[in-house]
N, C-alpha and C positions, 0 to 999 in steps of 0.2 A: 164275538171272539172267534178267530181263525183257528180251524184246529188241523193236525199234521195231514196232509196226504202221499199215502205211497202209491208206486207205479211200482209192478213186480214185473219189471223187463224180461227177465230172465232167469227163473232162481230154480233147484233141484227139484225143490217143492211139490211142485207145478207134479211130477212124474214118479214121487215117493210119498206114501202115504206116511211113513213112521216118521217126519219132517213135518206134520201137518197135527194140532190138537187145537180143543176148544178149554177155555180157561176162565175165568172169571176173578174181579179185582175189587179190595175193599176202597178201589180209587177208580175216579174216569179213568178210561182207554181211550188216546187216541189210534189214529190208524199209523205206523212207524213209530210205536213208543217200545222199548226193548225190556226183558225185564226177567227171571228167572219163575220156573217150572220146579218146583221142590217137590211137592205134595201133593194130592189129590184133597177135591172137595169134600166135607164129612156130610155135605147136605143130602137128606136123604132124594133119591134120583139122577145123581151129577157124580156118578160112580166112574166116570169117562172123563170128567171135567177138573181140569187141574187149577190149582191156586196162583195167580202171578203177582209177587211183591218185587219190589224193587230191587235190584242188582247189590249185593253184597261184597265185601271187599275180594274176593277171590276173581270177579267177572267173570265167571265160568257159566254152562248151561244157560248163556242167553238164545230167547227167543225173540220175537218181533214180530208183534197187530198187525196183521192185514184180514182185515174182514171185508166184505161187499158193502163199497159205499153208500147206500141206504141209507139216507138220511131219515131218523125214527122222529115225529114229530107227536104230544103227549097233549092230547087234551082231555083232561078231568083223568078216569082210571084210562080212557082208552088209546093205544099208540096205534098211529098210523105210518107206514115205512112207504118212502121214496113223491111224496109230497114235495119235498124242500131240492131242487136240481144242484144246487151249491155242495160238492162233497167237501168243501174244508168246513162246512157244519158235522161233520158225522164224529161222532163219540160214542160212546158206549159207556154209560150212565153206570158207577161202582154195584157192581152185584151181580149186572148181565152178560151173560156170554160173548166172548169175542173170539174169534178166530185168531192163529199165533199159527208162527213158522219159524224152523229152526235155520238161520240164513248158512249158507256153506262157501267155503273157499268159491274162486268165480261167479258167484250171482252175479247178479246187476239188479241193482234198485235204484229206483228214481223216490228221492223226497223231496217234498215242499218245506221252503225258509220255517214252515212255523211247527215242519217236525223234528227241528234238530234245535237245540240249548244252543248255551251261549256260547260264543268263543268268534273268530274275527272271519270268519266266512272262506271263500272256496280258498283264498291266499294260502288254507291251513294246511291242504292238501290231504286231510285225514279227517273222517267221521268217529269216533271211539268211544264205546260201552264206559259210563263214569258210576262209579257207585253211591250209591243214593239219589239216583235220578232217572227217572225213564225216559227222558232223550240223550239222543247220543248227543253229544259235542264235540266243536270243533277241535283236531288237536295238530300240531306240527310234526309227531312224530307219532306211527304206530304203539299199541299197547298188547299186552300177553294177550286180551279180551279179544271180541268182537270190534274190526276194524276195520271202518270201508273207507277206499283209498278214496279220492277226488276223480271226477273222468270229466265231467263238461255245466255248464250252467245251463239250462233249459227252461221253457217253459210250461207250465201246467194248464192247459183252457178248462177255465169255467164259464158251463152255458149260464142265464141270466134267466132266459126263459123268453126273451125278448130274440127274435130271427136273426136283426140286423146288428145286435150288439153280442158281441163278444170280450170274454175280460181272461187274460192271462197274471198266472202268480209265477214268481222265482222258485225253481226246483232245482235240484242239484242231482245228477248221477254217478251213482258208485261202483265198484267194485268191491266184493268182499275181499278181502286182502290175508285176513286171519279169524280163526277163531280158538277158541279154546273150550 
């Protein structure tokens, strides 16, 4: 199974720390899943580590998974990181720390097809925060939420591991357009 990949073109982020936390989810993360910061961890140690559940009917306080593609590979108790060259393998397993950033008016992110839900593709011209789901979806018209407008169809390369082959996935580039 393909899991999302983002490209952080351009985002605040990058240059503001208070835009930047580490979180953890009683569900897989992928990389581009969006989702709300309410709470901090009660686990003793994870005093810094905020809680991410799924977007609520307000849309408000979303953030968005981008951690170091790292793909963790689990044999027996032992994980080993960056094994697997494939980043649309990378998740982050419900429990463990992911990286999250708070996206702002003008970003630019690039995702991959299999980090955004459902809805009829770039025609949409809108990416938008939907509640009870942590991809965004495709929509026709901006929402109050987190909304990244359409800018171009792109491609993602994934190495193989093999010199002479190379394999591209469908990725789309955004602009933030809104948030709330």
């Amino acid at each position: 199974m393909s899991h999302g990949v983002i490209v952080a073109n351009k985002i605040r982020a990058t240059d503001v720390d208070a835009l930047n936390r580490v979180c953890v989810s009683a569900d897989d993360i992928d990389n581009g899943f969006v989702f709300e910061l309410l709470t901090r961890s009660a686990t003793s140690g994870e005093s810094e580590v905020w809680v991410a559940t799924k977007s609520g009917g307000t849309l408000t306080n979303i953030w968005m998974a981008k951690s170091a593609g790292l793909v963790s590979t689990v044999s027996g108790s032992n994980e080993f990181l960056g094994l697997d060259s494939d980043i649309r393998n990378f998740y982050k397993v419900a429990g463990k720390m992911v990286d999250c950033f708070k996206p702002q008016v003008g970003d630019v992110i690039t995702l991959s097809a299999d980090a955004l839900g459902a809805g009829s593709g770039a025609a949409s011209a809108y990416a938008v925060v939907t509640s009870g789901t942590y991809k965004l979806t495709w929509s026709g018209s901006a929402v109050s939420g987190l909304t990244l407008k359409y800018l171009a169809t792109v491609y993602n390369s994934i190495p193989t591991g093999t010199i002479s082959d190379t394999q591209q996935v469908v990725a789309y580039k955004f602009t933030v357009s809104a948030i709330a």
